[in-house]
C-alpha positions in Angstrom: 55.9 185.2 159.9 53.3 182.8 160.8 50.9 184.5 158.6 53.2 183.8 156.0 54.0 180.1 157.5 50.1 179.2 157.3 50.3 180.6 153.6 52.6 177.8 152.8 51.1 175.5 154.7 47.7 176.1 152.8 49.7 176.2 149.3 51.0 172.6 150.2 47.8 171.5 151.2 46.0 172.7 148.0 48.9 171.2 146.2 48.2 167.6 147.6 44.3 167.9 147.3 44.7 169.0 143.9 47.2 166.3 143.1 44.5 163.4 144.6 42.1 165.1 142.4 43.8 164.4 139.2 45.4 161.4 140.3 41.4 159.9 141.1 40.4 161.1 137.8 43.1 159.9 136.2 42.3 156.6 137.9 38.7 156.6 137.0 39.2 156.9 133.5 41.6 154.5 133.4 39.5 152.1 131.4 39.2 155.0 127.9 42.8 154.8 128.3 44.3 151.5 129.3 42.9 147.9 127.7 42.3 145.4 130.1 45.0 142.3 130.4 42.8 139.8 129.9 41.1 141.7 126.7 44.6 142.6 125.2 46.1 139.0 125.8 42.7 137.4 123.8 43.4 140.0 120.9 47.3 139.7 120.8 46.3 135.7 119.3 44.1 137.0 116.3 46.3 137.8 114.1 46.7 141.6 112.7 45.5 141.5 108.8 48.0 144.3 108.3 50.8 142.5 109.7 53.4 140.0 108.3 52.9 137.4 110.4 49.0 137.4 109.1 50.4 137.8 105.5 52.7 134.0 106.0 49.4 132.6 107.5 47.1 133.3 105.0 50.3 132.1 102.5 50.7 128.9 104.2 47.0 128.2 103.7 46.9 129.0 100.1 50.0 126.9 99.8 48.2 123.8 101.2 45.1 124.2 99.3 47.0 124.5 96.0 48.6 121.4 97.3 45.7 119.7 97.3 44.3 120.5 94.3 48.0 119.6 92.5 47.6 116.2 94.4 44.2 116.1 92.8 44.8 116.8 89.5 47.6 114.4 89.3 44.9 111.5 90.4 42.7 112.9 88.0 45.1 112.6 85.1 46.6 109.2 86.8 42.7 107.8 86.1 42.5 109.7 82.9 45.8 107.9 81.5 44.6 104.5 83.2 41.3 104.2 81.3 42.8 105.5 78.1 45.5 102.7 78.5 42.5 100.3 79.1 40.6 101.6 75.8 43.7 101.2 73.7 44.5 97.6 75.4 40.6 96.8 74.5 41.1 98.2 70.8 44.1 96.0 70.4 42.0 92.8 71.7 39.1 93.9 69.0 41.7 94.5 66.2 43.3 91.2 66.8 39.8 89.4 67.1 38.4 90.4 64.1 41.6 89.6 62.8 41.5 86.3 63.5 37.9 86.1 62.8 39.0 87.4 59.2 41.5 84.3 59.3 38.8 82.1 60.5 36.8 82.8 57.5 38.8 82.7 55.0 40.1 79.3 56.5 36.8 78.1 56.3 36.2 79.7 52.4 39.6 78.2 51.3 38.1 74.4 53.5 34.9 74.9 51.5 36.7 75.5 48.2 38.5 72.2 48.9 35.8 69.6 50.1 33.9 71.3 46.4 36.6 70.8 44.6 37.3 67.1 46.2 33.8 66.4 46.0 33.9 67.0 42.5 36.7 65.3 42.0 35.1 61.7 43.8 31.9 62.3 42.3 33.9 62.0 38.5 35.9 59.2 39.8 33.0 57.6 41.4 30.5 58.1 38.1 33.9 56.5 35.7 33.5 53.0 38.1 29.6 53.2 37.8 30.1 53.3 34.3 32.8 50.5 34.2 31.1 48.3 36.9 27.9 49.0 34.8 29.5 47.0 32.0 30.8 44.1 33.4 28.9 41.0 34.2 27.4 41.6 37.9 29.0 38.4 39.1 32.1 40.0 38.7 31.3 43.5 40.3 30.1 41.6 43.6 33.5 40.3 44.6 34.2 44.1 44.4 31.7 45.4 46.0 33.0 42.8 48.9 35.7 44.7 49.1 34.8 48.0 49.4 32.8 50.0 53.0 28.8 50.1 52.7 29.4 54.0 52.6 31.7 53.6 49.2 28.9 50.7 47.6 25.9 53.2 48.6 27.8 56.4 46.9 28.8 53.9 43.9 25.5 52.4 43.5 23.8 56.1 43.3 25.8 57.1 40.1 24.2 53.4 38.7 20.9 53.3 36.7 18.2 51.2 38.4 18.8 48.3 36.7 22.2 47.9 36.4 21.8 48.1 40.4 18.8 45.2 40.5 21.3 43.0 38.1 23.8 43.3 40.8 21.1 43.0 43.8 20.3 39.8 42.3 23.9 38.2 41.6 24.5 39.0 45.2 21.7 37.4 46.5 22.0 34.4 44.2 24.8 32.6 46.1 23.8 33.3 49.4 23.8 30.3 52.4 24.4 32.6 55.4 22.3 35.2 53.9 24.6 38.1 55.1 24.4 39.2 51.1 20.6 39.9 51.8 20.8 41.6 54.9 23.2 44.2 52.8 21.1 44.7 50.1 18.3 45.5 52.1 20.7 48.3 53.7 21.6 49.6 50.5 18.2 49.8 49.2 16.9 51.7 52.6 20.3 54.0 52.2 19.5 54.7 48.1 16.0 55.2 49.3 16.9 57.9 52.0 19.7 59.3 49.6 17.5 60.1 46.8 14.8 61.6 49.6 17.5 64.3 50.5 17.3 62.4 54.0 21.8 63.0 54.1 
């Protein structure tokens, strides 16, 4: 019997030896086994690429950056229809300019064709009272010429001859106490003078 009690007694003894034994190596290779906290807390943040939740982030950052380049684009086309507003606003401007510098023109052609036309029409009048004046006595044409502004005598007296004008210098100069008659026809005679130089 007490061989038999120390048999036991040497089984139970194994038993807890061997039982430390594995329990230490079980211990000591803990770390092939079991991640450490603070490593498995710092990889539960990154997120798994194979996961859903990784999926929605790498969504919600496409979605933002396609947001950004719609926000773009619609600047972009904003500017774009801004200076193509500008370009037809500045086409209108030039249409309308040379418009009215096509008015302009033909204002000043339809002007021109006037002042010719009354031009011509004063130089016929004017050359029918140099040819009447030119046949009256000059003591009656220098009462007229009294009349009339130094401008209207000096484009009269041009459609004269020269002596029809020196009979009618000399009638006004005739009769003459203030001599204000000579002062004038020394101003017509400088005004013919510059007149038939092309000097107006």
């Amino acid at each position: 019997m007490k061989i038999l009690q120390n048999i036991w007694l040497l089984a139970i003894v194994g038993l807890f030896i061997n039982l430390g034994v594995v329990m230490g190596t079980i211990y000591s290779m803990r770390a092939q086994y079991l991640p450490d906290p603070a490593e498995a807390e710092a990889h539960s943040e990154e997120p798994d690429k194979n996961t859903p939740e990784y999926w929605t982030f790498a969504f919600t950052r496409f979605e933002e950056m396609q947001r950004t380049l719609n926000d773009k684009e619609v600047e972009l086309n904003k500017r774009s229809q801004d200076l193509d507003d500008r370009k037809a606003a500045l086409e209108a401007e030039m249409s309308e300019l040379e418009e009215f510098r096509t008015s302009l023109a033909n204002e000043r052609n339809a002007l021109t064709k006037i002042l010719k036309e009354v031009g011509a029409e004063e130089e016929k009048n004017l050359k029918f009272l140099a040819s009447t004046y030119s046949q009256m006595p000059p003591e009656q044409v220098v009462p007229i010429l009294d009349e009339m502004e130094d401008e209207e005598v000096i484009k009269l007296l041009l459609q004269m001859k020269p002596d029809n004008i020196g009979a009618i210098f000399a009638s006004m100069v005739t009769n003459d106490p203030d001599g204000k008659q000579a002062q004038r026809v020394a101003y017509f005679s400088k005004e013919l003078m510059r007149y038939r130089r092309g000097g107006r």
